[in-house]
Structure formats: structure tokens, C-alpha cells
C-alpha positions in Angstrom: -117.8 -45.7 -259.0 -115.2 -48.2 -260.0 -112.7 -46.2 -257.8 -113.7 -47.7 -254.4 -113.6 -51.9 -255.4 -110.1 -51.0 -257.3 -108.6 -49.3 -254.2 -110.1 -52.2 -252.2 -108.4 -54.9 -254.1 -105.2 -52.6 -254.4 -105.1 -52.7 -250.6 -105.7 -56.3 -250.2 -102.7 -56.9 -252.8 -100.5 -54.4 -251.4 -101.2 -56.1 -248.0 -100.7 -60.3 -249.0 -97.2 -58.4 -250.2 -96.3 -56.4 -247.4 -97.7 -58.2 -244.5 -94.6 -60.0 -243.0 -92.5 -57.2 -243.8 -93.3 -55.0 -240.4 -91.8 -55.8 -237.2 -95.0 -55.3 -235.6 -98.3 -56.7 -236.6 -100.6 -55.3 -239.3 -104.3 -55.2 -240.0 -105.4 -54.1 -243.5 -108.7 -52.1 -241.8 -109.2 -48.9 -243.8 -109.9 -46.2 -241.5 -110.7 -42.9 -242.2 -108.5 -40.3 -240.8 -109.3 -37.2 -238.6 -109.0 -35.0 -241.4 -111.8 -36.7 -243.6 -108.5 -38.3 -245.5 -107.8 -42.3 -246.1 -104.6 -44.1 -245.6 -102.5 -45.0 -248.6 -102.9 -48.1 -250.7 -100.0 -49.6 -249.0 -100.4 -48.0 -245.3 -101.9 -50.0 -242.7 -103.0 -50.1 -239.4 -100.6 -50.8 -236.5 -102.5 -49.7 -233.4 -105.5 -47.5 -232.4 -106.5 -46.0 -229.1 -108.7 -49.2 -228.4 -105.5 -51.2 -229.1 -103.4 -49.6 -226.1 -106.7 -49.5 -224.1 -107.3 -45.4 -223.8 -109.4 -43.2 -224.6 -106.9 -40.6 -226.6 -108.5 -40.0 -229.6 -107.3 -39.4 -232.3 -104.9 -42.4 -231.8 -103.7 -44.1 -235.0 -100.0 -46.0 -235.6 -100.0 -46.9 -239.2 -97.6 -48.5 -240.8 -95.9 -44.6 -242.6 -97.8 -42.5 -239.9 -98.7 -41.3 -236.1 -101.7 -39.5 -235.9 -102.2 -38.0 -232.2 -103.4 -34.8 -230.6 -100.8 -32.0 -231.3 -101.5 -30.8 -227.4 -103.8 -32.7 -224.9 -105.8 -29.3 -224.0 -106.6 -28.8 -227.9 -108.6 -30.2 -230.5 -105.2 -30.3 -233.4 -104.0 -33.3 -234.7 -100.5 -34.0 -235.1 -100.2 -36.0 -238.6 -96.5 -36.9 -238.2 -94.4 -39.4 -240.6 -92.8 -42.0 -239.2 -89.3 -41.5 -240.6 -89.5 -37.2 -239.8 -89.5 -38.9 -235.8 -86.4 -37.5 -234.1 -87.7 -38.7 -230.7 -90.5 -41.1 -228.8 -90.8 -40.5 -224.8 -92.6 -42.0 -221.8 -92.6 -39.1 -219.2 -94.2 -40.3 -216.2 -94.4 -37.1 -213.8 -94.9 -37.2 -209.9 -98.3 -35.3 -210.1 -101.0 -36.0 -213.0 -100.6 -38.2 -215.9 -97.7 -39.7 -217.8 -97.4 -38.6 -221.5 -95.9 -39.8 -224.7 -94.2 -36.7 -226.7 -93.3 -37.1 -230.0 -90.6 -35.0 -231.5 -90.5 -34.4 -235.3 -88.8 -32.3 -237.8 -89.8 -29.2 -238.7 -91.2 -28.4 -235.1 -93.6 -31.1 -235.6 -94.7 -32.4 -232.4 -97.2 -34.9 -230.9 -98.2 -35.0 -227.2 -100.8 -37.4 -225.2 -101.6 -38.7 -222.1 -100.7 -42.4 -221.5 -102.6 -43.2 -218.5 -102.2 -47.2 -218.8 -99.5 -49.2 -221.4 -97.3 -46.2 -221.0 -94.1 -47.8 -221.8 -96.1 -50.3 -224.4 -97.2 -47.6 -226.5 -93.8 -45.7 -226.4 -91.9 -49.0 -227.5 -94.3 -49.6 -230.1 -94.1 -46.5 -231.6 -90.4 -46.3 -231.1 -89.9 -50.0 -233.1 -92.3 -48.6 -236.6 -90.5 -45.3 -236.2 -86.6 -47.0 -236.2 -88.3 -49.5 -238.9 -89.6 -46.2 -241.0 -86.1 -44.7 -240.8 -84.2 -47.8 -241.4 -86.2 -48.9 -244.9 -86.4 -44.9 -245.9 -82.3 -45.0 -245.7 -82.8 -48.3 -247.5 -85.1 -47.0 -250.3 -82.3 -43.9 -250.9 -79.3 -46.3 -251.0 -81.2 -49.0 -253.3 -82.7 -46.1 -255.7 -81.1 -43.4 -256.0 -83.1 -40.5 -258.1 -82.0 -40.6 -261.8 -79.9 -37.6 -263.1 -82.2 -35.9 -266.1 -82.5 -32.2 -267.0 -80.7 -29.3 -264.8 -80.6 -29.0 -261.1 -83.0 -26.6 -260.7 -85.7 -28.6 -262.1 -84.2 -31.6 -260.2 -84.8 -29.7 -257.4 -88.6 -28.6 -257.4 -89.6 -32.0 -258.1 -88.1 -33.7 -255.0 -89.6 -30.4 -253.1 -92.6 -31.6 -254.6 -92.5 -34.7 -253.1 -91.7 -33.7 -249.8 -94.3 -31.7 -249.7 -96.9 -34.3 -250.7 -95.1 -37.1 -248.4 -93.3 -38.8 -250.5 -90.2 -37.8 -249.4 -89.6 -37.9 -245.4 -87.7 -34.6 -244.8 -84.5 -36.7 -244.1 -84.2 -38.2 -247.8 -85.2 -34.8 -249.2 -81.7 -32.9 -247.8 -80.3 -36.4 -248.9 -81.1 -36.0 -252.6 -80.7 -32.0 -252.2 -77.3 -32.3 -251.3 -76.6 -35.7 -253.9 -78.3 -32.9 -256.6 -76.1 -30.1 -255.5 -72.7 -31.5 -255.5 -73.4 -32.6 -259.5 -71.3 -30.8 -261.8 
């Protein structure tokens, strides 16, 4: 039963730390996700669906994650991380609705109507994406993953950790390939 206060206070002391770090502002509200999941201790809310005034749902920018409908006629949700983002559009088509699409690796995509704030939600996402990205490139340059036992044991952990998020897919073929060229 402890688990809940200690997350709590991990979250409010991960946020007094991170706060002014985000180009955007953040809000330390825990919201649960689509899947019955919670954010991380040091993710946070960027914008929601009430935020950009429409009705998408789910709509979630966090501060590590989009969380949108995989396809406006379907009920999937697109869980995408930030830093897998190759692309962020506004298409605004001559007949119906304008959409966002977000493109991601690994054939991940998001895709949602943007019937108002358009080109506000698109630059939003865009600015947390390029930050995701920038601090991800940041994080590999600063740390670089110490050399211990073989490659091949090297080389299921950071799978491992691309798999559970850690890693964005972009720093995994980063340390793959720093791994691979050791003698």
C-alpha cells in the first residue's frame, strides 16, 4: 500500500527537477492511459484533447509520449515515443476534415482529425518531438553504455531495453553499431 504515496512523492520530485527543462509547459497530473497503464515517474503531461479543444480521444502529449488513435475509423491507439517520430503533419484536405499523421519507426503510425488548432497541435507536437530527439542524442553522446562482458550479451540487453522503452529505436542501432565495431 506504500507503493502509491512513494510514486506520488517520486513524481512531485522528479517534476520540481524537471519542470523548466521542457520547451513547452508541463503539468505533473497523473493520468491513466488508454491501456489501463500510468505514465512514468518522470513523464508528464503536455496536452490532452481538452487542451487543443477537440473531442479526439484518446489525445495525450506527454513529455516521452503521443498517445492518439492509430486510424480515425478504429478503436487502436497509437502509443508512439517521441524520439521514434520521423514525421508530424497538418493535412488540410478540400473536402472533410484536416488531420494530423504521425509517422514513426517501425511502421508506427498515428492519425486524427484536427477540426480546430490544426496547425497548433501540429507545432506542438513537432517542438516535444525535436526536444525528445535532441536530449535522446544528448543522453547517448553524454553516457555512452559501459563496455563489460562479450557482445552478444551486450547486445540482448540494449534489445531489452528497446523493447521495454528505454531505448528509442534511434539510440538502439546507435549502441548496436558502437557494440559491433568493438574488437
Amino acid at each position: 500500500m506504500a507503493a502509491a504515496p512513494d510514486r506520488a512523492v517520486r513524481r512531485q520530485q522528479n517534476f520540481a527537477r524537471l519542470q523548466d527543462g521542457f520547451p513547452l509547459p508541463v503539468r505533473p497530473d497523473d493520468v491513466p492511459l488508454p491501456d489501463g497503464g500510468l505514465l512514468d515517474e518522470d513523464e508528464f503531461v503536455v496536452r490532452t484533447a481538452k487542451d487543443w479543444q477537440t473531442s479526439v480521444k484518446p489525445l495525450l502529449l506527454t513529455t516521452r509520449r503521443l498517445v492518439c488513435p492509430r486510424d480515425p475509423s478504429g478503436p487502436e491507439v497509437a502509443n508512439i515515443l517521441l524520439a521514434d517520430v520521423r514525421e508530424v503533419a497538418f493535412r488540410k484536405h478540400w473536402v472533410g476534415y484536416a488531420t494530423i499523421v504521425v509517422e514513426a519507426s517501425h511502421d508506427r503510425r498515428g492519425f486524427f482529425p484536427a477540426h480546430s488548432n490544426g496547425a497548433r497541435m501540429r507545432a506542438e507536437i513537432a517542438t516535444m518531438v525535436n526536444f525528445a530527439q535532441k536530449e535522446a542524442a544528448r543522453r547517448a553522446e553524454v553516457s555512452p553504455t559501459a563496455v563489460t562482458g562479450d557482445r552478444y550479451e551486450q547486445l540482448r540487453k540494449i534489445g531489452q531495453l528497446k523493447e521495454s522503452g528505454v531505448l528509442s529505436y534511434a539510440e538502439f542501432e546507435e549502441e548496436k553499431a558502437r557494440i559491433l565495431k568493438q574488437p
